[in-house]
C-alpha positions in Angstrom: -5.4 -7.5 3.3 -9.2 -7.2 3.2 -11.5 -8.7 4.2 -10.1 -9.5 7.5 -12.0 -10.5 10.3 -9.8 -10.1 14.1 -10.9 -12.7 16.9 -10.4 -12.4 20.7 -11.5 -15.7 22.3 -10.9 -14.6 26.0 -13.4 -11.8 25.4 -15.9 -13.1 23.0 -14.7 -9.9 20.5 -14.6 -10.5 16.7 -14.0 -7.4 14.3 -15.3 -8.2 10.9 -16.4 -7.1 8.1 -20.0 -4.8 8.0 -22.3 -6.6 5.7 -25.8 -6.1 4.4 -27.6 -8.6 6.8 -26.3 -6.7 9.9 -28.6 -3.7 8.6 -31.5 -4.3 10.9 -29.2 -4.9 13.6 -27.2 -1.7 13.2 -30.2 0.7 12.6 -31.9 -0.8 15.5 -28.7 0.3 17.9 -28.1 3.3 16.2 -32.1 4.5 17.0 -32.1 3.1 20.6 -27.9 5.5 21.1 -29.5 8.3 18.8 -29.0 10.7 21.9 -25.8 8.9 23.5 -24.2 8.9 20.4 -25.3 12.9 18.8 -22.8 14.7 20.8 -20.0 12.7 19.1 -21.2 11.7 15.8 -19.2 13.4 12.6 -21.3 16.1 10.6 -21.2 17.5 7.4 -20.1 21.0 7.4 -21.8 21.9 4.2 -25.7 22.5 4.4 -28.1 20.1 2.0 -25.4 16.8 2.5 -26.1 13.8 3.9 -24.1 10.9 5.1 -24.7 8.0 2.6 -27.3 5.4 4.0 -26.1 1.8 5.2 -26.1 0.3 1.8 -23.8 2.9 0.4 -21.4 3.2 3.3 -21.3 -0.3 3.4 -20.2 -0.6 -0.7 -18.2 3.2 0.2 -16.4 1.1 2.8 -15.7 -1.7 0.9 -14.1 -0.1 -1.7 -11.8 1.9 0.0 -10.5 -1.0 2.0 -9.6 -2.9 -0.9 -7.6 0.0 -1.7 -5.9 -0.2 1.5 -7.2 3.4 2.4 -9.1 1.7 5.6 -10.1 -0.9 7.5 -14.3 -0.9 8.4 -15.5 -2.9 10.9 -18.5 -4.1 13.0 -17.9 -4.7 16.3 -19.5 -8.6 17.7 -19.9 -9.5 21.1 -21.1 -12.9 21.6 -22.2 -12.9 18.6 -24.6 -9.4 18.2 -23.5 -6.4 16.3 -22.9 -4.0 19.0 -21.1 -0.9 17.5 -18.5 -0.1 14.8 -14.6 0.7 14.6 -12.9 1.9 11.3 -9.4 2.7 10.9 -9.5 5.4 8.0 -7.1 7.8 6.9 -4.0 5.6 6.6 -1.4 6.8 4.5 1.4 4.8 3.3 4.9 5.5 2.0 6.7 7.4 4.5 3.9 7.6 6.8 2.8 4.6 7.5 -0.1 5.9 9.9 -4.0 5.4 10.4 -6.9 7.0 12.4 -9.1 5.2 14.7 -12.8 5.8 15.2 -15.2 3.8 17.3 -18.3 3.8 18.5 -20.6 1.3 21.1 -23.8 0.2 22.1 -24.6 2.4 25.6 -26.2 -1.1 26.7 -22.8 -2.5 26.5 -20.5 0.6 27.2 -18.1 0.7 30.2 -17.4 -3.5 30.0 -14.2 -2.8 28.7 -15.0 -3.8 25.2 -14.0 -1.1 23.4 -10.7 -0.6 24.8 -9.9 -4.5 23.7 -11.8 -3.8 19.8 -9.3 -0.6 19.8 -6.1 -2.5 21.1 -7.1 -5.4 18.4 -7.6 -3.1 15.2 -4.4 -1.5 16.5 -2.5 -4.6 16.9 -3.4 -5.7 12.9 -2.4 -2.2 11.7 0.6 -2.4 13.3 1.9 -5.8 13.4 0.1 -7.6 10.3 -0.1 -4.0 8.0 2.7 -2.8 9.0 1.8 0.8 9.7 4.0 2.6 12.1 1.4 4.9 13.9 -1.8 5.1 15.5 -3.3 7.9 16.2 -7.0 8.6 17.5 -9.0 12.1 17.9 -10.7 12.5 20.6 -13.3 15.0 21.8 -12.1 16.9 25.4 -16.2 16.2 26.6 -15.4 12.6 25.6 -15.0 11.1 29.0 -15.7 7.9 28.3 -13.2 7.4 25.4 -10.5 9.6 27.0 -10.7 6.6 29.7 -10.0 4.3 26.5 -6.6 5.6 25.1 -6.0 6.0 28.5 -6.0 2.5 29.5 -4.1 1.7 26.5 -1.4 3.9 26.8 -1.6 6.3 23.7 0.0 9.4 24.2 -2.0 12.8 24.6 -0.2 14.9 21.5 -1.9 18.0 22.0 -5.1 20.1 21.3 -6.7 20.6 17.3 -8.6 23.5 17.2 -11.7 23.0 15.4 -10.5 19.8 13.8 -13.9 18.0 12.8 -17.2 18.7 12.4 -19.5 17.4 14.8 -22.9 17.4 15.6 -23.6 20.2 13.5 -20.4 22.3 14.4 -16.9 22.4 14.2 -15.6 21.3 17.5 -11.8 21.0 19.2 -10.2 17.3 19.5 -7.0 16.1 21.3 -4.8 13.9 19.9 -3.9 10.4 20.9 -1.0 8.4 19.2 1.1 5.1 19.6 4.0 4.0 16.9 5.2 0.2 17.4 8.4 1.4 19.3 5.8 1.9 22.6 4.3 -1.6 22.3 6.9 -3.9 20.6 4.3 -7.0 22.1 1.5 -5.3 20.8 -1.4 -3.0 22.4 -3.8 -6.0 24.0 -0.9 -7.8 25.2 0.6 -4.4 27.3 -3.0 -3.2 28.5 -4.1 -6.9 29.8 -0.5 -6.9 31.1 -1.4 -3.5 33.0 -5.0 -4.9 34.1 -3.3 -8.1 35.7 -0.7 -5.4 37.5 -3.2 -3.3 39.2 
């Protein structure tokens, strides 16, 4: 199960792994999206905390994906580190679900990259995991990733009021799912399908 590392050859897309010698890379997009990225960045609700540094989110991550808890991953285009996707919160048993989060480099945002790194992750959680759900949280300001669940056809479950902590407050999120009975050929085979239709 872990590590795994996803390939998309038609798009130049490999999910893989964060490792310590993509540190320089990932601090250097993370300063230059400081502002881009604020609004939508998770906080900490309780003053005095701080989210672990690269080095210990990397090991953090590591462990919990051997545990099967997640799955944290860099996001490469043509080779660079360009943003991150993790799918955290998955539950097993009779649930069989997982939460996706994602973020991207503004320099490469709106090239349709993250909706193919989302439909990938969700593919593997699906269809090699063998999870049964989906789901993704999604900011109502969040334009640009509304557009994203959009295009892949996850469907809007309603409002959470005050759901996560964000930028420094607790702040409302709508919820976006897909189980494997709405894409039984999987999520980056039914959006290109829908690109090639339109």
């Amino acid at each position: 199960m872990w590590p795994v590392i996803l390939t998309d050859q038609q798009s130049d897309i490999v999910l893989r792994p964060l490792q310590r010698r993509d540190e320089s890379q990932w601090r250097d997009v993370r300063r230059r999206n400081r502002n881009w990225l604020r609004p939508w960045d998770a906080t900490l609700p309780i003053p005095g905390q701080e989210l672990p540094g690269f080095r210990a989110m990397i090991r953090m991550s590591d462990k919990q994906a051997k545990r099967g808890l997640s799955v944290p991953l860099a996001i490469e285009v043509g080779g660079r580190f360009r943003g991150q996707l993790t799918v955290s919160s998955i539950s097993w048993g009779s649930i069989l679900s997982g939460q996706i989060g994602y973020w991207i480099d503004s320099q490469v945002a709106g090239r349709g990259i993250t909706p193919i790194a989302v439909a990938m992750a969700a593919d593997h959680c699906l269809f090699a995991l063998g999870l049964h759900r989906i789901e993704i949280n999604i900011r109502p300001e969040n334009t640009a990733s509304l557009r994203v669940v959009e295009k892949l056809g996850f469907r809007d479950e309603g409002l959470r009021e005050k759901y996560m902590h964000i930028d420094g407050r607790w702040c409302d999120h709508r919820t976006f799912a897909l189980v494997t009975e709405d894409v039984p050929q999987g999520v980056l085979a039914a959006y290109r399908h829908s690109r090639r239709n339109m």
